[in-house]
CHARMM-style PDB file with segment names, atoms N, HN, CA, C and O in Angstrom:
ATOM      1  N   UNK     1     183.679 188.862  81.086  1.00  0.00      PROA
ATOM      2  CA  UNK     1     182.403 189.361  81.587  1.00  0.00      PROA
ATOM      3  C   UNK     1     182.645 190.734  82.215  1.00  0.00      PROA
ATOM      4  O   UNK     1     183.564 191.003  82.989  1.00  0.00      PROA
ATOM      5  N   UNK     2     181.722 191.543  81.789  1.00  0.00      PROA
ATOM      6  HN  UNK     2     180.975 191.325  81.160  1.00  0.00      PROA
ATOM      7  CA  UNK     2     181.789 193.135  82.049  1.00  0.00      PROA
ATOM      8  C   UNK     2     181.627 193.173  83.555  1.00  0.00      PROA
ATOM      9  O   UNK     2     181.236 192.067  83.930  1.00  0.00      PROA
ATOM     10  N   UNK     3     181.793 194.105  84.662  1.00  0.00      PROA
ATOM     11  HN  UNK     3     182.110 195.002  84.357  1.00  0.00      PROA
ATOM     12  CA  UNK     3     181.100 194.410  85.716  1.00  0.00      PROA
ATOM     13  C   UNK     3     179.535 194.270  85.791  1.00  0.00      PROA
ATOM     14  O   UNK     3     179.056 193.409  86.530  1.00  0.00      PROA
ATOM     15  N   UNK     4     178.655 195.169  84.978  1.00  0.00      PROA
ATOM     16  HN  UNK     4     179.044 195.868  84.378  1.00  0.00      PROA
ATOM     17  CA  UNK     4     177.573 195.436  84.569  1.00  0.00      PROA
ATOM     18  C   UNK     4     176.733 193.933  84.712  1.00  0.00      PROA
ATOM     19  O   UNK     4     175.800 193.582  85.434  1.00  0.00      PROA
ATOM     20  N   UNK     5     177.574 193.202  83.617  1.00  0.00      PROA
ATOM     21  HN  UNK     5     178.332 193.488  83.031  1.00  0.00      PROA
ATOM     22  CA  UNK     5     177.067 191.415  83.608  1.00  0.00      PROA
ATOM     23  C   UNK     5     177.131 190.830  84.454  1.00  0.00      PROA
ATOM     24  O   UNK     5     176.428 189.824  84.535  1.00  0.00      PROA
ATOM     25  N   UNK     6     177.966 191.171  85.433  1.00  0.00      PROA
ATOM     26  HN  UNK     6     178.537 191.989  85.367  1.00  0.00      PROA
ATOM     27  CA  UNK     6     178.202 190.385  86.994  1.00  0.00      PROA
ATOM     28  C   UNK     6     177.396 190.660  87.912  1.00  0.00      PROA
ATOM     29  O   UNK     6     176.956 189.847  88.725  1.00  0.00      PROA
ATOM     30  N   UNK     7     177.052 192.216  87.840  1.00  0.00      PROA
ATOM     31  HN  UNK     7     177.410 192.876  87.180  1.00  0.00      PROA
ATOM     32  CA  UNK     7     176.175 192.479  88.849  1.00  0.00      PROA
ATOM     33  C   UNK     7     174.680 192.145  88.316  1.00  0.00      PROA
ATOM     34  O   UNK     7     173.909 191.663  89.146  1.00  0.00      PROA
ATOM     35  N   UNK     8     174.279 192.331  87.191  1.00  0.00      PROA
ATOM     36  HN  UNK     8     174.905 192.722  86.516  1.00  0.00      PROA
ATOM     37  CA  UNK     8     173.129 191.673  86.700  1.00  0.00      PROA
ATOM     38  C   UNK     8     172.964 190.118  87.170  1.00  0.00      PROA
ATOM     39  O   UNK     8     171.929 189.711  87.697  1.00  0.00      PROA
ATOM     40  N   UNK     9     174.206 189.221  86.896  1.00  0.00      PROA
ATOM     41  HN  UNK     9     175.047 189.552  86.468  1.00  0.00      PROA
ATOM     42  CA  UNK     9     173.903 188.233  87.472  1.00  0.00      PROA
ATOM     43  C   UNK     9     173.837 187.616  89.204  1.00  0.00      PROA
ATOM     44  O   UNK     9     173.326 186.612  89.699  1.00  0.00      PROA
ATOM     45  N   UNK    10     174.384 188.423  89.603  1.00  0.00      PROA
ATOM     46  HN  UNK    10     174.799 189.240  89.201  1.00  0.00      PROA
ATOM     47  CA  UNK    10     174.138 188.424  91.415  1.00  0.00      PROA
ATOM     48  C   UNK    10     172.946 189.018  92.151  1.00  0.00      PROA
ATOM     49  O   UNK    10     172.464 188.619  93.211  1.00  0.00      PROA
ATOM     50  N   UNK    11     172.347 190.597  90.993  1.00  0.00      PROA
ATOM     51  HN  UNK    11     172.738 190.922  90.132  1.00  0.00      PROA
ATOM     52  CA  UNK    11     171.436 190.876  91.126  1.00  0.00      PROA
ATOM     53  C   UNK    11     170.591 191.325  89.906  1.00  0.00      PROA
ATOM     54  O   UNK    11     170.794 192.367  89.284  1.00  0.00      PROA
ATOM     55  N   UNK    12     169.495 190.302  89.601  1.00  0.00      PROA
ATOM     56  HN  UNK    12     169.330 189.455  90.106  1.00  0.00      PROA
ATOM     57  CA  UNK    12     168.386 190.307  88.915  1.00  0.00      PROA
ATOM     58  C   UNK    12     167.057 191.212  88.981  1.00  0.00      PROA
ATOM     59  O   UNK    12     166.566 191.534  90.063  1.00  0.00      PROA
ATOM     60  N   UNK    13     166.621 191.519  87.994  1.00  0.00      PROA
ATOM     61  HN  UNK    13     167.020 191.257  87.115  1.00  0.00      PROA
ATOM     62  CA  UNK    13     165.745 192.259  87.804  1.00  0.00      PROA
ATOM     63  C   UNK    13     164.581 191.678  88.188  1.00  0.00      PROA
ATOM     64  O   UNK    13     163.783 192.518  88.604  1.00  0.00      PROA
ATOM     65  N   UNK    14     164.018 190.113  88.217  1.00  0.00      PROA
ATOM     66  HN  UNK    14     164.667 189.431  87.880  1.00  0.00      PROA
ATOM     67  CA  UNK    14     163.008 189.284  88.324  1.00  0.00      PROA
ATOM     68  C   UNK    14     163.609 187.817  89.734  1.00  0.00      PROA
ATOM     69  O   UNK    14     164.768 187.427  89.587  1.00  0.00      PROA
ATOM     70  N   UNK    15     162.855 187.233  90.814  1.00  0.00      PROA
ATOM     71  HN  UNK    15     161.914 187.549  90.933  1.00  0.00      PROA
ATOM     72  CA  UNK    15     163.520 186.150  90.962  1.00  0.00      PROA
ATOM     73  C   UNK    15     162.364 185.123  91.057  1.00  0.00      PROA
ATOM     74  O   UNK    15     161.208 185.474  91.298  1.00  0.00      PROA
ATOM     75  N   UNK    16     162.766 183.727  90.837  1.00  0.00      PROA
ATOM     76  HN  UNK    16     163.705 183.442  90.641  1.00  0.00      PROA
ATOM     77  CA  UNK    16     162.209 182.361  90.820  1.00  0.00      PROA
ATOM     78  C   UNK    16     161.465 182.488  92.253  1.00  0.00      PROA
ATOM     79  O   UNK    16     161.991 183.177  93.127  1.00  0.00      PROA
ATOM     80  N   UNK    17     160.471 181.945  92.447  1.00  0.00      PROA
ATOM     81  HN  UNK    17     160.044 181.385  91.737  1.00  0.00      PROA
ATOM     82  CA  UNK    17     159.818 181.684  93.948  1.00  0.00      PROA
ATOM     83  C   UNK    17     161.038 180.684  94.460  1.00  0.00      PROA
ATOM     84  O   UNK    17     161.309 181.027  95.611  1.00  0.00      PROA
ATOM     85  N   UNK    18     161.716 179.788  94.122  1.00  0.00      PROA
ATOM     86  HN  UNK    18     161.495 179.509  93.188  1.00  0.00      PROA
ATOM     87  CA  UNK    18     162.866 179.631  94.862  1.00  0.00      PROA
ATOM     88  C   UNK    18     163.811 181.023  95.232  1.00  0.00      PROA
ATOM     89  O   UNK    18     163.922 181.773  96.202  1.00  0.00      PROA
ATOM     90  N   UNK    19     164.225 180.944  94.309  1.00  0.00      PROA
ATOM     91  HN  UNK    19     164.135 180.334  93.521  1.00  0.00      PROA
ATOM     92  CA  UNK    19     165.479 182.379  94.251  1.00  0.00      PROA
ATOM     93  C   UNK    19     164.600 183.538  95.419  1.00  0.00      PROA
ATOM     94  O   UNK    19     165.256 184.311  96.117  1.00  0.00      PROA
ATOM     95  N   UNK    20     163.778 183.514  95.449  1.00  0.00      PROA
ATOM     96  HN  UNK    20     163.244 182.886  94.882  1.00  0.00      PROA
ATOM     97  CA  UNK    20     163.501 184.601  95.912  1.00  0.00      PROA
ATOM     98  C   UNK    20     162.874 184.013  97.854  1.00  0.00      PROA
ATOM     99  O   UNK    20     163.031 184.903  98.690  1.00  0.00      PROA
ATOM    100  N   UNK    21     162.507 183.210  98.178  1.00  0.00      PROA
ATOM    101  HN  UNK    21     162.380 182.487  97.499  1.00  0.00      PROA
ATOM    102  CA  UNK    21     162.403 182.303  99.082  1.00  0.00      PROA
ATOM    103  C   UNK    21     163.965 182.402  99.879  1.00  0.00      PROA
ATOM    104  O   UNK    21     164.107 182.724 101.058  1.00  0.00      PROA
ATOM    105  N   UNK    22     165.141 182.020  98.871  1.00  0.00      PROA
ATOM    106  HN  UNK    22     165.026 181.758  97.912  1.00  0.00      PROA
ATOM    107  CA  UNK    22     166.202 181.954  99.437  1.00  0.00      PROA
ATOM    108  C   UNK    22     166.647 183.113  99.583  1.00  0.00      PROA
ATOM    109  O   UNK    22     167.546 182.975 100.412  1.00  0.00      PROA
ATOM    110  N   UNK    23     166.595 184.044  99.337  1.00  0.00      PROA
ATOM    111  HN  UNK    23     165.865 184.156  98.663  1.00  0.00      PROA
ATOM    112  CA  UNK    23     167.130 185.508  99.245  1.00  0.00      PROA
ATOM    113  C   UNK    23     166.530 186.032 100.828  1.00  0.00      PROA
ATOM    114  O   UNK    23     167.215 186.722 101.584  1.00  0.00      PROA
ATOM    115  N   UNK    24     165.036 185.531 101.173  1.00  0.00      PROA
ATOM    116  HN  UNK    24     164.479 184.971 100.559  1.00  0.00      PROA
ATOM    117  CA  UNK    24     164.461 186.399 101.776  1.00  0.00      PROA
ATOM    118  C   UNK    24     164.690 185.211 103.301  1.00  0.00      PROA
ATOM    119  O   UNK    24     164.569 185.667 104.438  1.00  0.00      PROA
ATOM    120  N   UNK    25     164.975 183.918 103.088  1.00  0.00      PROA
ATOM    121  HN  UNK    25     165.074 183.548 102.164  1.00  0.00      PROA
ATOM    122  CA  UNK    25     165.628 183.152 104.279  1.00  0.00      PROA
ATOM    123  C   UNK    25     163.571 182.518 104.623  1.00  0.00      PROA
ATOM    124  O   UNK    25     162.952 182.610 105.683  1.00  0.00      PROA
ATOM    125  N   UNK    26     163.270 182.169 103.806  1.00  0.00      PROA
ATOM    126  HN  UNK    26     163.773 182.095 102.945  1.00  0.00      PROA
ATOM    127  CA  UNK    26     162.034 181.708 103.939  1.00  0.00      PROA
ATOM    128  C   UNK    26     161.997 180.280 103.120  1.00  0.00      PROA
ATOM    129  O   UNK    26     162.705 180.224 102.114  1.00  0.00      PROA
ATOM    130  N   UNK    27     161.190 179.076 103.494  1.00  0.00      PROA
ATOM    131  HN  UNK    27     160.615 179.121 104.311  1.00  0.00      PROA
ATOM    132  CA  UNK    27     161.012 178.324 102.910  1.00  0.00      PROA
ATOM    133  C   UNK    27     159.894 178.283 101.486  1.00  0.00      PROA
ATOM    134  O   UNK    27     159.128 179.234 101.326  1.00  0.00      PROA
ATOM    135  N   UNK    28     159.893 177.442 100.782  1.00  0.00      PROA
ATOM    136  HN  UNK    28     160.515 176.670 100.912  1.00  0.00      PROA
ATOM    137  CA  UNK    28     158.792 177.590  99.877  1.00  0.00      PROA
ATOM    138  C   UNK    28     157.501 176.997 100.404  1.00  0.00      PROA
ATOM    139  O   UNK    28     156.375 177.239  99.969  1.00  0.00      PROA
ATOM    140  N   UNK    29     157.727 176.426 101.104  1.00  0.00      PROA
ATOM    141  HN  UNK    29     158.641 176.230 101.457  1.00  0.00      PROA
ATOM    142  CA  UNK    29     155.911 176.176 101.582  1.00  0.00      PROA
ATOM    143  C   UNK    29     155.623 176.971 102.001  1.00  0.00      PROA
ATOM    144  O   UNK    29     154.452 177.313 101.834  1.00  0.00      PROA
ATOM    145  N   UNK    30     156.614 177.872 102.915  1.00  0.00      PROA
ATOM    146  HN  UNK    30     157.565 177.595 103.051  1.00  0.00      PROA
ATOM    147  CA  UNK    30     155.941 178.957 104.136  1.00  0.00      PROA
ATOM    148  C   UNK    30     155.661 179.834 102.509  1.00  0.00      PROA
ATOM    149  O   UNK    30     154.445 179.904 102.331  1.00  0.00      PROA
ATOM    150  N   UNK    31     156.302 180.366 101.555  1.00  0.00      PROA
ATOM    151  HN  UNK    31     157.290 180.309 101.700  1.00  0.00      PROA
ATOM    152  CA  UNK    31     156.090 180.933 100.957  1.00  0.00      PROA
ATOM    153  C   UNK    31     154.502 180.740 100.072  1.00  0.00      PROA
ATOM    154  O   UNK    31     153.700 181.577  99.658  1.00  0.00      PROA
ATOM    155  N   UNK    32     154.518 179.518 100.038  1.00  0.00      PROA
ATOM    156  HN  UNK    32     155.170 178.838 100.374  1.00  0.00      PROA
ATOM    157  CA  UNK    32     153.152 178.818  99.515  1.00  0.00      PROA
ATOM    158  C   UNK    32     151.796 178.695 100.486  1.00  0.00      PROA
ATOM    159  O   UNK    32     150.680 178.223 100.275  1.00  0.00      PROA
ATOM    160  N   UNK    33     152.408 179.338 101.646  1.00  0.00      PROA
ATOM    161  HN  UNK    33     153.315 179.722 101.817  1.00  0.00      PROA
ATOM    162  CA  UNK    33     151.288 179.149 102.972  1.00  0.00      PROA
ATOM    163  C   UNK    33     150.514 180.763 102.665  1.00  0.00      PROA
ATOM    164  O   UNK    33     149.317 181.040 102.589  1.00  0.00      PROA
ATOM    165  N   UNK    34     151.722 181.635 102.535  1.00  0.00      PROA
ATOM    166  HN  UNK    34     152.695 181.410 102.597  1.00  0.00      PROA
ATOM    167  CA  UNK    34     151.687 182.982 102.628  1.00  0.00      PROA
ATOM    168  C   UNK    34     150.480 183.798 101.306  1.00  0.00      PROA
ATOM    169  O   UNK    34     149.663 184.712 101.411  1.00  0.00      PROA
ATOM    170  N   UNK    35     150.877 182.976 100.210  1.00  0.00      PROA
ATOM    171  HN  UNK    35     151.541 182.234 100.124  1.00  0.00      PROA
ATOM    172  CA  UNK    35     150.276 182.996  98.947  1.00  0.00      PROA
ATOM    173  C   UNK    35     149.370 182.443  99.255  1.00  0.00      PROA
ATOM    174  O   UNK    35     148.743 182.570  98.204  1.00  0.00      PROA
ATOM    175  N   UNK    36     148.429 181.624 100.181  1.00  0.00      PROA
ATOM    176  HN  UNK    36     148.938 181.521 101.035  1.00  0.00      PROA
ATOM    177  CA  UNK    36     147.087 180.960 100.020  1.00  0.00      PROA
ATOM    178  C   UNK    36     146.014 181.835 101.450  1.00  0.00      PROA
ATOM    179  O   UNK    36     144.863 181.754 101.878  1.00  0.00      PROA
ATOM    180  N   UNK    37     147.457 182.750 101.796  1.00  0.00      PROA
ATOM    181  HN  UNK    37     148.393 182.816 101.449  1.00  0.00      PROA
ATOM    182  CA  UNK    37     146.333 183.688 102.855  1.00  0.00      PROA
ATOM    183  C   UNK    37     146.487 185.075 101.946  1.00  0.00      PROA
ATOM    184  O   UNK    37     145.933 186.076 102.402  1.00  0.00      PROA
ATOM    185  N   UNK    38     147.203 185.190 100.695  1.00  0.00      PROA
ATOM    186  HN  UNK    38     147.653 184.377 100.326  1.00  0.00      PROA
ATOM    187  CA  UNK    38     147.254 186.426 100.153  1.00  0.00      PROA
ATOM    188  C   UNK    38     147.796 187.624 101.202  1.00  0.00      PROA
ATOM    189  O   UNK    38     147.256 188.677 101.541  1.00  0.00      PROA
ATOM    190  N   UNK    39     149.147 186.998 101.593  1.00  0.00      PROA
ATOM    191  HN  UNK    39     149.586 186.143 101.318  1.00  0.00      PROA
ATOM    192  CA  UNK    39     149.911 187.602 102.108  1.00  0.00      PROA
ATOM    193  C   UNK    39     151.349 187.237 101.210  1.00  0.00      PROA
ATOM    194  O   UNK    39     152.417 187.571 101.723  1.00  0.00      PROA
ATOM    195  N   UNK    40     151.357 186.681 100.126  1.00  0.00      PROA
ATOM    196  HN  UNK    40     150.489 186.409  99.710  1.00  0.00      PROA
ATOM    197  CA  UNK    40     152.652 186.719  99.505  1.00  0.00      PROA
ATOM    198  C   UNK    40     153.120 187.815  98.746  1.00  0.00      PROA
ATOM    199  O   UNK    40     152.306 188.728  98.883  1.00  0.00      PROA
ATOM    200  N   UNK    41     154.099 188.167  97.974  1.00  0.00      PROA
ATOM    201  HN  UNK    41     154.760 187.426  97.863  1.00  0.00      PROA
ATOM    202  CA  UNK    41     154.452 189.630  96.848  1.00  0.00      PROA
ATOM    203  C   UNK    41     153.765 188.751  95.531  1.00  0.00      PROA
ATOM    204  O   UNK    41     153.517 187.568  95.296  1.00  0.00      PROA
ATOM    205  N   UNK    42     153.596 190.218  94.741  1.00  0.00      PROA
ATOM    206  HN  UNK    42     153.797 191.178  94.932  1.00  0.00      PROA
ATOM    207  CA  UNK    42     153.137 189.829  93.698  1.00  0.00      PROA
ATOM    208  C   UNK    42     153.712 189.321  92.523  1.00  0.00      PROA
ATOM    209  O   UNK    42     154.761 189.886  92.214  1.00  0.00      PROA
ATOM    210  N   UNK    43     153.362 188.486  91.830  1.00  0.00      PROA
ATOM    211  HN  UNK    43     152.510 188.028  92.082  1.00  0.00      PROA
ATOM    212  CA  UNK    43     154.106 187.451  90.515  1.00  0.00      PROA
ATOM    213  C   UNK    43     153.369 187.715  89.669  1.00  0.00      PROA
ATOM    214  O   UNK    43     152.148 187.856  89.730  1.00  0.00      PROA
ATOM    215  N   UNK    44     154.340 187.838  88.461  1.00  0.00      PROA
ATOM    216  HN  UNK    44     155.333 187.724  88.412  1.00  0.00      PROA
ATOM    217  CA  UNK    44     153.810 187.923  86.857  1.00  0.00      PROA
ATOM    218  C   UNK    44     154.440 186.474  86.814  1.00  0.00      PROA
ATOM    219  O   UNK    44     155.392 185.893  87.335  1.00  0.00      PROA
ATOM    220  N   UNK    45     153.275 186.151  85.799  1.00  0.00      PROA
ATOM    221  HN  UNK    45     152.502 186.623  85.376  1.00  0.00      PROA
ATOM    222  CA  UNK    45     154.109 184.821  84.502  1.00  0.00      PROA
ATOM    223  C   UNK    45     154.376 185.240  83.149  1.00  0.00      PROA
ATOM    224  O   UNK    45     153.655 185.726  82.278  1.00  0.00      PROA
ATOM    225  N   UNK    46     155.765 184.885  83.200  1.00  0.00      PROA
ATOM    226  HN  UNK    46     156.351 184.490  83.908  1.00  0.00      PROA
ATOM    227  CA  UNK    46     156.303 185.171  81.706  1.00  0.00      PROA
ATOM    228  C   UNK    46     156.593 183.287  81.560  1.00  0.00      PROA
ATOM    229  O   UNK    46     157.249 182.528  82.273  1.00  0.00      PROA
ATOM    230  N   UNK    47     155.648 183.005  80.127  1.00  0.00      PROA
ATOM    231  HN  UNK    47     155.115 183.622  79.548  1.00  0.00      PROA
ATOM    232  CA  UNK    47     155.300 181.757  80.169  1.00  0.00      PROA
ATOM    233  C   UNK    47     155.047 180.656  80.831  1.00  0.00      PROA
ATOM    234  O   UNK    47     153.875 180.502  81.172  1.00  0.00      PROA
ATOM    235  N   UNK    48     155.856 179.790  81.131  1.00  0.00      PROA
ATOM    236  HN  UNK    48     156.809 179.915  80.854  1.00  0.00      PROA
ATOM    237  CA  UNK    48     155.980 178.504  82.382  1.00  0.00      PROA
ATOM    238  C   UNK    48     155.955 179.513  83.809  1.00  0.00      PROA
ATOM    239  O   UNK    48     155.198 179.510  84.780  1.00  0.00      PROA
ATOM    240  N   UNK    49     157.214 180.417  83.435  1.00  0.00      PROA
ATOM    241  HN  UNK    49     157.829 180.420  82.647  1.00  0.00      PROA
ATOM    242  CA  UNK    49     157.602 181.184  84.769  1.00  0.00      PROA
ATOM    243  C   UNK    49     156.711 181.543  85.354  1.00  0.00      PROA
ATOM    244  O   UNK    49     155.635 181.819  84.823  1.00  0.00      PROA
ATOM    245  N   UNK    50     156.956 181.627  86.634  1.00  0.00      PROA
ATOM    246  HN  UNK    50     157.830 181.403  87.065  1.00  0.00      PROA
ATOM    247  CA  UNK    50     156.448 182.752  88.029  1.00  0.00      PROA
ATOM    248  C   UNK    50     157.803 183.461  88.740  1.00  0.00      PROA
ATOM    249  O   UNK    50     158.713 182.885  89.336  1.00  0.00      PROA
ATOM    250  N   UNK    51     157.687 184.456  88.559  1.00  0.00      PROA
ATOM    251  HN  UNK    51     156.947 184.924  88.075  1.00  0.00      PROA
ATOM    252  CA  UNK    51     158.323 185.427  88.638  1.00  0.00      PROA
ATOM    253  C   UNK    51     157.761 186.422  89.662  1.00  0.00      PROA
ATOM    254  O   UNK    51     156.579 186.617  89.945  1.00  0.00      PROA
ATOM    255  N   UNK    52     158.796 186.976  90.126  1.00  0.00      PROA
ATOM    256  HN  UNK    52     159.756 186.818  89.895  1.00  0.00      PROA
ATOM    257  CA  UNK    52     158.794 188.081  91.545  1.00  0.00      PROA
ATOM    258  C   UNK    52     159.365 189.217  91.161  1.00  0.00      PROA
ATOM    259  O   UNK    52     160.559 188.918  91.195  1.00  0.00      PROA
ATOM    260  N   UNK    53     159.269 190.760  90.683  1.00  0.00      PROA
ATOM    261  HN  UNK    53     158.299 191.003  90.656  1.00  0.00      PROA
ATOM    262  CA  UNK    53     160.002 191.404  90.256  1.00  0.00      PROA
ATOM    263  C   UNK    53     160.746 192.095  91.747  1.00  0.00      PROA
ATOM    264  O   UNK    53     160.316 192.170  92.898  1.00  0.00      PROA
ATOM    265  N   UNK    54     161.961 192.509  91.157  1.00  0.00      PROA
ATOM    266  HN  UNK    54     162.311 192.447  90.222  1.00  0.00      PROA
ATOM    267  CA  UNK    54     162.779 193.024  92.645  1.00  0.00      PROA
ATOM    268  C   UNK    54     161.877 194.481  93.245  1.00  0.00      PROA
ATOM    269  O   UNK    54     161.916 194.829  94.426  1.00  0.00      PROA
ATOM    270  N   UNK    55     161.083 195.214  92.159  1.00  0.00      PROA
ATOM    271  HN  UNK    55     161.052 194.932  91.200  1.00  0.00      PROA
ATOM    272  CA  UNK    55     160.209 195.947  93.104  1.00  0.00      PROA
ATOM    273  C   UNK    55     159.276 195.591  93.996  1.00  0.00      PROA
ATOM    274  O   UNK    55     159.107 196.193  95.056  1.00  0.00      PROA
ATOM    275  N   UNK    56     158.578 194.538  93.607  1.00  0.00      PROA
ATOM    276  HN  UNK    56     158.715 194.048  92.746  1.00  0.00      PROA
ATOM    277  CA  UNK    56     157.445 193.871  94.271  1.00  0.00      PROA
ATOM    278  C   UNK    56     158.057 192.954  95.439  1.00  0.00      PROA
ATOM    279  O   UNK    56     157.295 192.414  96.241  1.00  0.00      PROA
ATOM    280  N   UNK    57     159.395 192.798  95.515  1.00  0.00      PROA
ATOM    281  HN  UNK    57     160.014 193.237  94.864  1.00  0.00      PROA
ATOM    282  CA  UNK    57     159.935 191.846  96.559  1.00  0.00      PROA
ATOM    283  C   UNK    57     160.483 193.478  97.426  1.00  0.00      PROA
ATOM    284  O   UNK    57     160.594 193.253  98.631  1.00  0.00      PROA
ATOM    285  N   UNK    58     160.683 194.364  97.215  1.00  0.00      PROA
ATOM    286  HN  UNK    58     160.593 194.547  96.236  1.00  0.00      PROA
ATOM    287  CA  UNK    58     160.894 195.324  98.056  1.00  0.00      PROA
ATOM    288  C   UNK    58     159.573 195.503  98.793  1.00  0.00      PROA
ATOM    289  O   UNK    58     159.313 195.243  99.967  1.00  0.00      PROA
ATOM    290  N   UNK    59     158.715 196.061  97.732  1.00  0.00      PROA
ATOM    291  HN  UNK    59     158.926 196.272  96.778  1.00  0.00      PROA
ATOM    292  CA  UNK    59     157.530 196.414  98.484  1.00  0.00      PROA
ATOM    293  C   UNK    59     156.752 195.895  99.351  1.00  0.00      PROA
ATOM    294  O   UNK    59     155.997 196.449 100.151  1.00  0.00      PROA
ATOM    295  N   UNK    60     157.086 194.151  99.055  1.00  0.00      PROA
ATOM    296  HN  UNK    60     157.699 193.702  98.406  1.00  0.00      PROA
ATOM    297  CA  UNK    60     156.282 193.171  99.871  1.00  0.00      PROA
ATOM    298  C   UNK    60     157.179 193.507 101.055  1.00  0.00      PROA
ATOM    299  O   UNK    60     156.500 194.004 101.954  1.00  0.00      PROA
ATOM    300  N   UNK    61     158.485 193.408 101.373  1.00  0.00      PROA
ATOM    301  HN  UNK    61     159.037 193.004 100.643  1.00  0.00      PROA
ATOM    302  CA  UNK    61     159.678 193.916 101.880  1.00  0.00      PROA
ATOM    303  C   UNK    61     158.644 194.808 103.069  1.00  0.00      PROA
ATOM    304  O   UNK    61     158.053 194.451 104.088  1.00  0.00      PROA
ATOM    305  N   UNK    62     158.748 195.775 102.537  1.00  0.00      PROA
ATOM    306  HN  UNK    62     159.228 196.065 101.709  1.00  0.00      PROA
ATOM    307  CA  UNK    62     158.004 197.007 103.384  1.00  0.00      PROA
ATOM    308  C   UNK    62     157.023 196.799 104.042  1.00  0.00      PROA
ATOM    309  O   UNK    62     156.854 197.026 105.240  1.00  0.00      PROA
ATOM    310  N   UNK    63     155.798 196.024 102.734  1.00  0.00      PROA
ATOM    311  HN  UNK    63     155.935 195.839 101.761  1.00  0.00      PROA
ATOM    312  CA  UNK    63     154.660 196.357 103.607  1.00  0.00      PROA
ATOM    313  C   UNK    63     154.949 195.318 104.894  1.00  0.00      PROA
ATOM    314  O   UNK    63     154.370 195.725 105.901  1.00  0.00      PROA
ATOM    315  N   UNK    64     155.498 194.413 105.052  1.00  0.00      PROA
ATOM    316  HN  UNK    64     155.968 194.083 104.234  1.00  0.00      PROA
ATOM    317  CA  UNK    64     155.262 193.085 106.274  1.00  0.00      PROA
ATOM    318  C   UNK    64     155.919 194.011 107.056  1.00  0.00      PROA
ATOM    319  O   UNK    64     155.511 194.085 108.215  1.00  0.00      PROA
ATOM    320  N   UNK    65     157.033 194.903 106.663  1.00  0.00      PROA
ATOM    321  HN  UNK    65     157.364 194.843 105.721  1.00  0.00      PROA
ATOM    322  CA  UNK    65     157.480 195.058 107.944  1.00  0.00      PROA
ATOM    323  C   UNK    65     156.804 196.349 108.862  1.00  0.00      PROA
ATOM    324  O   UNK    65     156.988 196.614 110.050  1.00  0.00      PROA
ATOM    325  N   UNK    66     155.884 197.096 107.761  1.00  0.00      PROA
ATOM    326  HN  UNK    66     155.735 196.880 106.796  1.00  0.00      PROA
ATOM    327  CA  UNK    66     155.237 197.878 109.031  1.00  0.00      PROA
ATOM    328  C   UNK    66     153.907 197.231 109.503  1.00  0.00      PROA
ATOM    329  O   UNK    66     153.134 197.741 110.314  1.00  0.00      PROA
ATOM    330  N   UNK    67     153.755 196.067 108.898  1.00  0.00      PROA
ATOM    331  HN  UNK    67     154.384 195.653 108.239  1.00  0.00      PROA
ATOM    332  CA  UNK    67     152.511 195.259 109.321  1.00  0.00      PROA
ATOM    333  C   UNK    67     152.956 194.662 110.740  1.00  0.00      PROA
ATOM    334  O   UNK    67     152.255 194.313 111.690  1.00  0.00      PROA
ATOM    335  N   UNK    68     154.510 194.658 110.556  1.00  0.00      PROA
ATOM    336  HN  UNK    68     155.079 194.942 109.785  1.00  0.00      PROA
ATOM    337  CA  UNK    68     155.197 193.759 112.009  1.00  0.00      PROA
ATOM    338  C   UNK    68     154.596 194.515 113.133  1.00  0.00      PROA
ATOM    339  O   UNK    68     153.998 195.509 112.724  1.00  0.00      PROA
ATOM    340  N   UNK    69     154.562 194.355 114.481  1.00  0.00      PROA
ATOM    341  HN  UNK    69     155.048 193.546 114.813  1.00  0.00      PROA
ATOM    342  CA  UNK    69     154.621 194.864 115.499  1.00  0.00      PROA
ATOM    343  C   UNK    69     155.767 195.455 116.038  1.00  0.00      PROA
ATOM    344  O   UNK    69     156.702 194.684 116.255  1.00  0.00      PROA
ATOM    345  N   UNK    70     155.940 196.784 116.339  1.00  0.00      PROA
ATOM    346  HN  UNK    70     155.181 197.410 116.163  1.00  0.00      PROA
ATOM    347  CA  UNK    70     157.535 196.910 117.218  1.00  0.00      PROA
ATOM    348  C   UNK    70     157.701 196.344 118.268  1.00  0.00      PROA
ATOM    349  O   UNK    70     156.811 195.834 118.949  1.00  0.00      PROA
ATOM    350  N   UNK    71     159.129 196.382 118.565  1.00  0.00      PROA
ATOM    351  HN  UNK    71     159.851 196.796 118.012  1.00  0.00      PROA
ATOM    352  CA  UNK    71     159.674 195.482 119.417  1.00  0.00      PROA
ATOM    353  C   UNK    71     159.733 196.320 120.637  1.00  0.00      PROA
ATOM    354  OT1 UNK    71     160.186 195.856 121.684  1.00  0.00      PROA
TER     355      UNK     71
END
């Protein structure tokens, strides 16, 4: 396995609402709470899938955190 293939597989272009839940240290309900106030990132379906692309998990990334309050 190339470098290239390794890092593709540690880091993905798309992640699972699990995969991506765990990445971000969030549960999936909270994630499923978040999605029913339309505060979750945005998902394409590629067939069965729901999918998170790693831009849209940045951006969601961003926007919460200037939505946060400073400390």
């Amino acid at each position: 396995m190339s470098i290239d293939q390794a890092n593709h597989l540690s880091d993905p272009d798309a992640f699972s609402i699990r995969e991506f839940c765990q990445r971000h240290g969030i549960s999936q309900s909270f994630y499923h709470k978040l999605r029913n106030q339309g505060l979750a990132p945005r998902t394409l379906r590629l067939g069965s899938r729901v999918l998170i692309t790693r831009e849209d998990a940045r951006r969601w990334r961003q926007w919460r955190a200037e939505a946060s309050p400073t400390a």
